[in-house]
N, C-alpha and C positions, 0 to 999 in steps of 0.2 A: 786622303793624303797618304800616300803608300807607302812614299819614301820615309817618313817621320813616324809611320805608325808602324812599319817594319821596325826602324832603330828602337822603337821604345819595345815593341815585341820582344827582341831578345834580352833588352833589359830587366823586363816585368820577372820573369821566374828567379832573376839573381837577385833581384831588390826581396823578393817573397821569402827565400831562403834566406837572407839575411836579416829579415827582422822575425820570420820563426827564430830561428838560432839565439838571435839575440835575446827576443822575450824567455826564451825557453831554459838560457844561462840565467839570466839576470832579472827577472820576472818579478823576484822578490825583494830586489834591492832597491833604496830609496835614494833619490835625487832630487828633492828639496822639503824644504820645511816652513810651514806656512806660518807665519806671525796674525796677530788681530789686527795690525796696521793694516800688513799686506790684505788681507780679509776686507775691512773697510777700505781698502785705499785703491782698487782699480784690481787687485791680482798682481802687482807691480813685481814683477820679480822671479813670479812662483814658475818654476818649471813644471806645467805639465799639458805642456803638446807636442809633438813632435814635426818639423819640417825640414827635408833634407832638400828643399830649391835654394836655398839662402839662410842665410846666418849674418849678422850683425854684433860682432867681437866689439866690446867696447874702447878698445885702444887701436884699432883698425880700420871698421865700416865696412861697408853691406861688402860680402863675399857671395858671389853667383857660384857654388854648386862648388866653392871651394876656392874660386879664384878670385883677386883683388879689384875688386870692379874700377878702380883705376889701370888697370890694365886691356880691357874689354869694350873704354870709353869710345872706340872709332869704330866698334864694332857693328851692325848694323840688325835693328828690332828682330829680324829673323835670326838671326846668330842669335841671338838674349834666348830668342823663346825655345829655340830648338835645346838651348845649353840647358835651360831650365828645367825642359821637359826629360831631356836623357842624359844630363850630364856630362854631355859632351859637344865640343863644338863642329857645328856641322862645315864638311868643305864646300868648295864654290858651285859645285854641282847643287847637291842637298839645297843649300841656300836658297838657290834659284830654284830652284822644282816649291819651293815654302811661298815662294817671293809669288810664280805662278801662282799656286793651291791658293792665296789670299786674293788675287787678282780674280781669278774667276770666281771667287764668293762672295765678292765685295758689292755688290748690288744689292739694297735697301727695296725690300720688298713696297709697294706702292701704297699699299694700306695703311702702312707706316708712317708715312705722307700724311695722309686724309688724318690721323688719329692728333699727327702735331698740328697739322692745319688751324683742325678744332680747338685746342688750349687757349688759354686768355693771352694776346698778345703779348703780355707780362711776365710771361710764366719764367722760371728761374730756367737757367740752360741747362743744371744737372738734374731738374727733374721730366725735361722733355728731354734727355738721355736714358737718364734711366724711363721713361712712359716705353720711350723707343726699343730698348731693351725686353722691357716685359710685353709689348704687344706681341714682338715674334716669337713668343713661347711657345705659340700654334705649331712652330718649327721644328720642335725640338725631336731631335734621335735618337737621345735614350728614353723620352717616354714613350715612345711609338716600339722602341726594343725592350724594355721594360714592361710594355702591355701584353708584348707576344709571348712573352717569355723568354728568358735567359739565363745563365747560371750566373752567380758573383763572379766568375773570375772575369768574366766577361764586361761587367760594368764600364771598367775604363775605357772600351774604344766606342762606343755612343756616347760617352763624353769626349773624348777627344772628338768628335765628330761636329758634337754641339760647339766645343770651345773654337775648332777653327771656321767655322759656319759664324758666329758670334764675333772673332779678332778680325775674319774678315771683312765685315762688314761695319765695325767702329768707326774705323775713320768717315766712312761716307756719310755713316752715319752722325756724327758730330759736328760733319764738314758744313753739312747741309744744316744741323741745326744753327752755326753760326751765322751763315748766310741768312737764314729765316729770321732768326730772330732778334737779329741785329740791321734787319733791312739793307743786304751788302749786294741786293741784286739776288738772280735765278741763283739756283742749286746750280753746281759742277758735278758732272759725272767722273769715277774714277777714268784712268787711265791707262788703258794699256801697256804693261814694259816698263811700266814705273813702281817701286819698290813700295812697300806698305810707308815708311814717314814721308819718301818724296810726293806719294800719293797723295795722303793727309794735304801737304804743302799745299799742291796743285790745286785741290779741289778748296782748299780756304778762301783763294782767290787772291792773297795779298800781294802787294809789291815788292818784288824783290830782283830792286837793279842790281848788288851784288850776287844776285844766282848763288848764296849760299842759307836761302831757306830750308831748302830738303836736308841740308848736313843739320842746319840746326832741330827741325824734329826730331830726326834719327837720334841726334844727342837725347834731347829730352824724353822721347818715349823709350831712351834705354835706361838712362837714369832714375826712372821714379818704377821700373820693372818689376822690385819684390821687396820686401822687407822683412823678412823671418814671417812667422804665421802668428805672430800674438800682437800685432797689430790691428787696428779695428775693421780696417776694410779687409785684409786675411783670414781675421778671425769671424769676422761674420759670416762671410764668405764661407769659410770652411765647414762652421757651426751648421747652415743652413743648408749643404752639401751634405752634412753626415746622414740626415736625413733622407737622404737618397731622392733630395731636388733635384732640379737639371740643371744646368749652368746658366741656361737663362734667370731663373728664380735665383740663383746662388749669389749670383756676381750681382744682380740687381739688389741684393741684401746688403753684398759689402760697399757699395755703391754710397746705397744709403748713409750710411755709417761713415767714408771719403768726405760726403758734403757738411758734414760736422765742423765748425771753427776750429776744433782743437785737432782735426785733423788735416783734410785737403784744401779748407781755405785759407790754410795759414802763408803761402805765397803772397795771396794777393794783401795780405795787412803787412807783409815785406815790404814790399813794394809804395804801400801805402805812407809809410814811414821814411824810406828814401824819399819820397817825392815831397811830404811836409819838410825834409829839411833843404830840400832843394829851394822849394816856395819861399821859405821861410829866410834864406840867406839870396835869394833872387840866382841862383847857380853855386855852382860846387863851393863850397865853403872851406875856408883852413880849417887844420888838424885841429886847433884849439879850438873852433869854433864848432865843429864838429864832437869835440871830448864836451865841451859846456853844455849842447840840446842832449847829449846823451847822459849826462847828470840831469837835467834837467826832466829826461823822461823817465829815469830810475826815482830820482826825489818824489815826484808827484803819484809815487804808490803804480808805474807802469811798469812793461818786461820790454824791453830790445827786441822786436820781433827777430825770428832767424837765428836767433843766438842761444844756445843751450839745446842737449838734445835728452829724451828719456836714457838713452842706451850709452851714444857716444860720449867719449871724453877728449876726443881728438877733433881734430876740421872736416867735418865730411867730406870725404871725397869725390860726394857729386859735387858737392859747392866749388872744389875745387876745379872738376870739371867743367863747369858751367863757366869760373869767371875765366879761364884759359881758355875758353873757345870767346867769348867776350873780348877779354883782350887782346887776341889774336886778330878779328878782323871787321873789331867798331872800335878802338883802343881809347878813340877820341870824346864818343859818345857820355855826354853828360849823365848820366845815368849811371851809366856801368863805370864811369869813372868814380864814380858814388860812393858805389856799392864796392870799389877797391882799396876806397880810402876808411872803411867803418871797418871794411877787415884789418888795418894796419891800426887804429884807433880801441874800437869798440871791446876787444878781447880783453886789453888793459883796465880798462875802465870799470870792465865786472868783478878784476881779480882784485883790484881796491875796492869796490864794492862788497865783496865778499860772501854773497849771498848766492849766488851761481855754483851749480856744483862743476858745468861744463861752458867756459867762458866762449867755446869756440861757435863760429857760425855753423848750421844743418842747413840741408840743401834747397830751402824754402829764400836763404836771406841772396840767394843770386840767378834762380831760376825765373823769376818775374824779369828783370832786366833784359835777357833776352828777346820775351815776348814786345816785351812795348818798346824794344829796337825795331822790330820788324811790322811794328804797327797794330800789333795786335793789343789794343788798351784796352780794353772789353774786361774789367777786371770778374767779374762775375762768370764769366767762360774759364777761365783757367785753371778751374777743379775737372774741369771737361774733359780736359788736357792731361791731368793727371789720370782721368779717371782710365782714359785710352790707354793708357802704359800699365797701370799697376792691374790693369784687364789679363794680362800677360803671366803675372804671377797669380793670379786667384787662379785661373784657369790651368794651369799650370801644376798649382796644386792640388785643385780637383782630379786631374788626370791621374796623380800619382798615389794620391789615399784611395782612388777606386780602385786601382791598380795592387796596392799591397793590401786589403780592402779593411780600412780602418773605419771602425764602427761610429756608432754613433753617438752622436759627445752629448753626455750626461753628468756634469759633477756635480757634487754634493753640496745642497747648502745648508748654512744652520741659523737659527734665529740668534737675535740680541740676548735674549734671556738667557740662551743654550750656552752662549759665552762667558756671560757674565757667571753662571751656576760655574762651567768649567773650570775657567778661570781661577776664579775666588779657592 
């Protein structure tokens, strides 16, 4: 991809200089301090990684490369990843020479095929995603440049080689697992002249008499794009990168880590939660009746799914995205009318409960909605979905720590005893 490996090329040597300089002033200076909470309790807090794709300000929400991702929402996956990758957003040429480069990689090697074929017909969707993932390992550019031989500074462009070799070929690759594994009929081959989300669309196969499914992936695989690097599927992702994996092994690492409840399957128990109270009232239900199953689900020792975030203290502003493209053009839709009424509801409900540190809905409590508008109920596919988008930022990131060439992640740990001795 010449045009995007050009921009990053003149990037590379001023991002290098800028983090010598910077280590080389401040090298010695500390920026945070570690608690035994923090210790036991996940690393919650502790700063020490470094990612300059994204940031996520707690009174704000996810910023791309510095800019307000409510700003960027109409933007289109190739704009996300090129901003990602260089920090800057490409114009309508660039775009389309990215939108081609994906089009002609986007074929799903055949053996790929034969390897899902084989799986138990049962098998969960994100782990014949991710099988899919790891069988084209065979593929991979930095190992085949890695064996020849190469210097560091070089590592990043057989990564970026692998990553758009890999983004290109997600969706088909996903497309078709849905197809298969939900019995919806043959696989759909990509498309020609159609953009990486519209493509996804097309190749799903679903109904879409409003002709506004393509807008809706395009939303969604911009919105779930990156989220700082100390999140589990970043962080995996990164960790098993520093290693000087290839982005197939890398991203199939934080993949892994996505399909975790506490992380990428948290939409679909959104979603799961709207619809009992939908069941439950036989249709959209009044405010009060809605405040009463939501006491009702905080009394009984449960969370609000959707609601509270590690980071934010404000309304994400994908949520926010999601239900404005909702409300814009299913307004009616039982569902999403749901899901518009728990945000007018729900938020109050936590701050008299009091136990919430963040009352506001994250972008998990309105992103389901979408899908099972357009017919896609498949709740078990919809980490799939995530997984295509947030592909974007692991990759993403990979390109740019090979790039400044950040070594390889090793911190330190200590025993219970070592604490408690300390401590004391």
């Amino acid at each position: 991809m010449a045009k995007l490996q050009n921009a990053l090329a003149k990037k590379v040597p001023v991002w290098r200089k800028e983090v010598s300089a910077v280590v080389k002033k401040h090298g010695g200076k500390k920026i945070s301090d570690v608690t035994v909470l923090q210790a036991y309790g996940g690393m919650r807090g502790v700063k020490g990684m470094v990612c300059d794709t994204s940031e996520v300000p707690p009174d704000k929400g996810l910023m791309v490369r510095g800019i307000p991702l409510g700003k960027i929402t109409h933007k289109w996956p190739e704009d996300i990843f090129y901003l990602l990758c260089t920090g800057d957003l490409p114009n309508a040429r660039d775009r389309r020479a990215l939108t081609q480069d994906w089009s002609e990689r986007a074929r799903v090697p055949s053996y790929v095929w034969k390897v899902l074929e084989a799986m138990p017909k049962n098998s969960h969707p994100m782990t014949m995603f991710d099988t899919g993932i790891l069988v084209m390992q065979r593929e991979s550019e930095f190992v085949k440049a890695y064996n020849k031989g190469m210097t560091k500074m070089d590592y990043w462009k057989p990564t970026m080689e692998d990553s758009l070799n890999l983004l290109g070929k997600l969706p088909a690759l996903a497309a078709g697992i849905y197809r298969m594994r939900f019995n919806k009929g043959k696989r759909i081959g990509p498309k020609k002249g159609l953009d990486w989300g519209a493509n996804f669309a097309h190749m799903l196969g679903l109904k879409d008499p409003e002709g506004k499914l393509a807008d809706c992936m395009r939303l969604y695989l911009n919105l779930h794009c990156d989220h700082e690097g100390g999140n589990v599927s970043a962080h995996a992702c990164h960790c098993v990168g520093s290693a000087l994996s290839d982005p197939y092994y890398a991203v199939s690492a934080g993949l892994n880590g996505l399909a975790g409840p506490l992380h990428g399957l948290a939409n679909q128990e959104c979603l799961n939660w709207v619809l009992q109270l939908k069941k439950k009232f036989k249709g959209v239900p009044t405010k009060k009746q809605l405040e009463d199953f939501a006491w009702e689900t905080l009394n009984g020792g449960k969370v609000i799914p959707g609601y509270g975030h590690a980071v934010l203290r404000v309304t994400d502003p994908r949520f926010t995205a999601f239900v404005g493209f909702g409300m814009k053009h299913f307004p009616d839709d039982p569902i999403m009318k749901l899901v518009n009424m728990i945000y007018e509801v729900v938020p109050g409900v936590l701050k008299k409960h009091g136990k919430a540190k963040n009352p506001w809905p994250n972008v998990d409590a309105g992103s389901g909605a979408l899908l099972y508008h357009y017919g896609l109920k498949e709740f078990s596919y919809y980490t799939v979905l995530f997984a295509i988008s947030r592909s974007m930022g692991m990759c993403s990131q990979l390109i740019v720590n090979r790039a400044i060439g950040t070594p390889i992640e090793r911190p330190k740990s200590v025993t219970t005893k070592w604490i408690k001795k300390t401590c004391k």
